[in-house]
N, C-alpha and C positions, 0 to 999 in steps of 0.2 A: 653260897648258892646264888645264883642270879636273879633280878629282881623281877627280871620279865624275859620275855621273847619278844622283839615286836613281831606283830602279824603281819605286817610286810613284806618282811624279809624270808625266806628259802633259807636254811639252816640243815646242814650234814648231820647226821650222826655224834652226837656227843657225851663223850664220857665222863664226867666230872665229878664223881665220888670225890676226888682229893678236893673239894671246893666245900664239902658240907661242913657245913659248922658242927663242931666237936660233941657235942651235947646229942648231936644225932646218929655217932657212929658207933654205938654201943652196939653188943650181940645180937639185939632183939630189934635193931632199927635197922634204918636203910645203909645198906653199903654201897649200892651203885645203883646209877640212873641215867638215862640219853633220851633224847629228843628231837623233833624233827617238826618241817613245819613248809609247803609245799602250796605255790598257787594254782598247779595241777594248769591244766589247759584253757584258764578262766585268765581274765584280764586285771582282776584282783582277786589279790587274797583276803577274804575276810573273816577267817577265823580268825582265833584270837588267842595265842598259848603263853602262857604265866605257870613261872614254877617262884617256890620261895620257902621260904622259913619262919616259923613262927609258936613261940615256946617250947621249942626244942623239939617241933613235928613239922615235918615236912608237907608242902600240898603241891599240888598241881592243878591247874583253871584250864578248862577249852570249852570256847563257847563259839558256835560256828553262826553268825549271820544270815540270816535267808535272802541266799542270793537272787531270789524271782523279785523280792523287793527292794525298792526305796530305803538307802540307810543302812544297809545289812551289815556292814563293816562298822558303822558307826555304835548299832544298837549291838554287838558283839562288844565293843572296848566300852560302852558303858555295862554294860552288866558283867565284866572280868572286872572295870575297875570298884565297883560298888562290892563281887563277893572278895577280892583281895582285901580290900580296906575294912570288912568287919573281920575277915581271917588274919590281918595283921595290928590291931587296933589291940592298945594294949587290954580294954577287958576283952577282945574278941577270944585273942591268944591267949590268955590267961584261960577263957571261960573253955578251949575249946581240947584244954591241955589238963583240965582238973577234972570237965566231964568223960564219965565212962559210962557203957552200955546206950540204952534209950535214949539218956540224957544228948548226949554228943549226935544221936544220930539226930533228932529233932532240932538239936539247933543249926547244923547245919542247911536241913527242909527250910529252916526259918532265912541266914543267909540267904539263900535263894529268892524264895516268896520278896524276901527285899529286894532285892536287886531285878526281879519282874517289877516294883513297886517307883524302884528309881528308875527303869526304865519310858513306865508310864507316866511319870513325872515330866521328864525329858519331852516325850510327846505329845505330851497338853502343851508346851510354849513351841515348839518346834514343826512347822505343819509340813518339816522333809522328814520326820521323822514318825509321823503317823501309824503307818504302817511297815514301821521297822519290825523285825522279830528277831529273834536269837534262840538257839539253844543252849545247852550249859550242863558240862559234865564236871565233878569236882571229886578231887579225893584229897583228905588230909591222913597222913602216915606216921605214926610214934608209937612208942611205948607199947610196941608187938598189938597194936591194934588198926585196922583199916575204916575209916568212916568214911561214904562216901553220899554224893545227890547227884539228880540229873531231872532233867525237865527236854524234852524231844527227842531226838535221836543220835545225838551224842554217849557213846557210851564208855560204862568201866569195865573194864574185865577182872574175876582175882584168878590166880592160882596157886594151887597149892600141890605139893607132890610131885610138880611136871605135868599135872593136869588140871583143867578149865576147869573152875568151883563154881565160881558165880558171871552173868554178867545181867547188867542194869538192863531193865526192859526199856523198849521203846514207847516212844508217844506217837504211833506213824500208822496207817494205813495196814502195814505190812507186819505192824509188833501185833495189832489187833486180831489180826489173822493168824500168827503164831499163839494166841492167846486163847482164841477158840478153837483151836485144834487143828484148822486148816492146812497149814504149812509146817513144816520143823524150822527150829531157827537158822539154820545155815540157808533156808529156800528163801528166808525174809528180802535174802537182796534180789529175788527174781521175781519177787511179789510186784504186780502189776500196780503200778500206783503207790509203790511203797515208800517215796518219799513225801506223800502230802502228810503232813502232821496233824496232828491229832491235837498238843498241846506247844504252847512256847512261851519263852518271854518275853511282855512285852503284847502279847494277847489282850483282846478287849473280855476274854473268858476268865474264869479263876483258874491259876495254875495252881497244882498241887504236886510240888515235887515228891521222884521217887527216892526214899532212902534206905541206906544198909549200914552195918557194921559187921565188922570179922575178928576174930583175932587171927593174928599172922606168924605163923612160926616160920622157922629157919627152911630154906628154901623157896619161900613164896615168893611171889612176883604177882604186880600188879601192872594193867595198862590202861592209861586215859585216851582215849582219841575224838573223833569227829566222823561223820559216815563217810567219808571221802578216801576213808583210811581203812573204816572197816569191809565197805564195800565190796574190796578188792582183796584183801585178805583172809582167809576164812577161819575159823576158829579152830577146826582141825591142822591147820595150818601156823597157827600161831603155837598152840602147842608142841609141835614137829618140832619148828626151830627154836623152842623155850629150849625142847631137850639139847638142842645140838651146841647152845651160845653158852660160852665160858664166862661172861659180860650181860652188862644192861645195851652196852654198844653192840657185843659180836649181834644182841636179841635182835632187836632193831635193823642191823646190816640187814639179815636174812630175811625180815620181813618186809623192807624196803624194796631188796630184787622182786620179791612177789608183786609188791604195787606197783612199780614200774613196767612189770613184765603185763601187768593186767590193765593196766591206763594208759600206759606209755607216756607219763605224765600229763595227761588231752584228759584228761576228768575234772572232779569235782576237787575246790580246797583240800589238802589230806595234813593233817594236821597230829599229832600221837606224841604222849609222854610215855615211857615204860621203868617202874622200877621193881629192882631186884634188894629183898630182904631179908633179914636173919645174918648170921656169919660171913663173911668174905671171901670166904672161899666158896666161889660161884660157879666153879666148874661143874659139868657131870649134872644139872639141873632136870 
């Protein structure tokens, strides 16, 4: 499995199941994953996409940069590199591959909380990085269990069945407003102001990451993205073409057409991991 993505770089559709290290390809783990990563109509990219392995569980990082400030690229790669390296860090991995239920989901809250903590770090010596912020969406995948965290508007979605189970609230304007009843969630992306945040990292606020866990049986499908991606995508929409992709790639093709067809690439960063779990045979989803 590859150790990063740079954020840089634009990246197609990628299928790389045959790349997983052995330990993960059992019935009840990952069989296939792709990923993608886009500076949309922006002059940089600065999100920030990291996949990798680690005790025999697979994760995914996206942490999008807040591009109205100062840093945004920069404060995105320090907080992927900060939650990589306690998710790869031999007690990270160890600690993150023996915990189950509450235990696992708290500590990866805690991950986080760090990597806000490294980030504020960074901006006490650094006065271009002051007012950097980042978000951060994370899922780690093994052992037929999904753990995930997120801190702003980056989010996880699970499925399960062919249909949307969970996804990770927002910290935004527009999650707020779904939260009090105002809007349904598919209306959050028309919500007037719904990109101001609410919480980030990197904040002079306490962040308090949001967390989950699931168990994941045969068939499910998870996806990591950035609002750049979800924006344009809708949720009903994502399930369509869950049902129609024989693949983590075909998934991903058909949702790509959709944010192309919706941005024309002229938007915001779009950034999305997606994988597909249980058995191998991933037709008929």
């Amino acid at each position: 499995m590859p150790a990063a993505v740079p954020h840089e770089a634009a990246s197609m559709p990628h299928d790389t199941a045959s790349a997983l290290p052995e330990e993960t390809s059992g019935p009840d783990l990952i069989c296939d994953y792709a990923w993608y990563t886009n500076a949309g109509g922006c002059p940089e990219n600065q999100d920030v996409l990291r996949l990798g392995s680690a005790g025999g569980r697979a994760y995914a990082v996206v942490c999008d940069g807040l591009g109205g400030m100062a840093g945004g690229s920069a404060a995105a790669a320090i907080c992927t590199d900060a939650i990589t390296a306690a998710i790869e860090s031999e007690d990270g991995g160890a600690g993150v591959l023996d915990m189950v239920g509450e235990r696992s989901e708290a500590w990866l809250g805690r991950v986080l909380a760090e990597a806000h903590q490294a980030l504020m770090r960074e901006q006490a010596t650094s006065p271009a990085l002051r007012q950097a912020r980042s978000t951060a969406a994370v899922v780690v995948i093994g052992g037929g269990e999904l753990v995930w965290a997120t801190v702003g508007d980056s989010r996880v979605y699970r499925f399960q069945g062919g249909r949307l189970a969970e996804v990770s609230p927002d910290d935004s304007a527009g999650g707020a407003a779904f939260r009090r009843g105002d809007v349904d969630h598919e209306a959050i992306r028309l919500y007037d102001g719904r990109s101001h945040l609410t919480a980030a990292l990197g904040d002079d606020r306490d962040v308090t990451p949001h967390t989950g866990r699931a168990t994941l049986q045969d068939g499910g499908a998870v996806l990591v993205c950035s609002d750049g991606f979800w924006e344009y995508v809708w949720d009903l929409e994502m399930e369509v073409d869950l049902a129609k992709a024989e693949s983590a790639a075909g998934w991903l093709e058909l949702m790509l057409l959709r944010l192309v067809e919706g941005s024309g690439l002229e938007g915001d960063n779009a950034s999305v991991a997606v994988f597909v779990v249980g058995g191998c045979d991933c037709g008929g989803l």
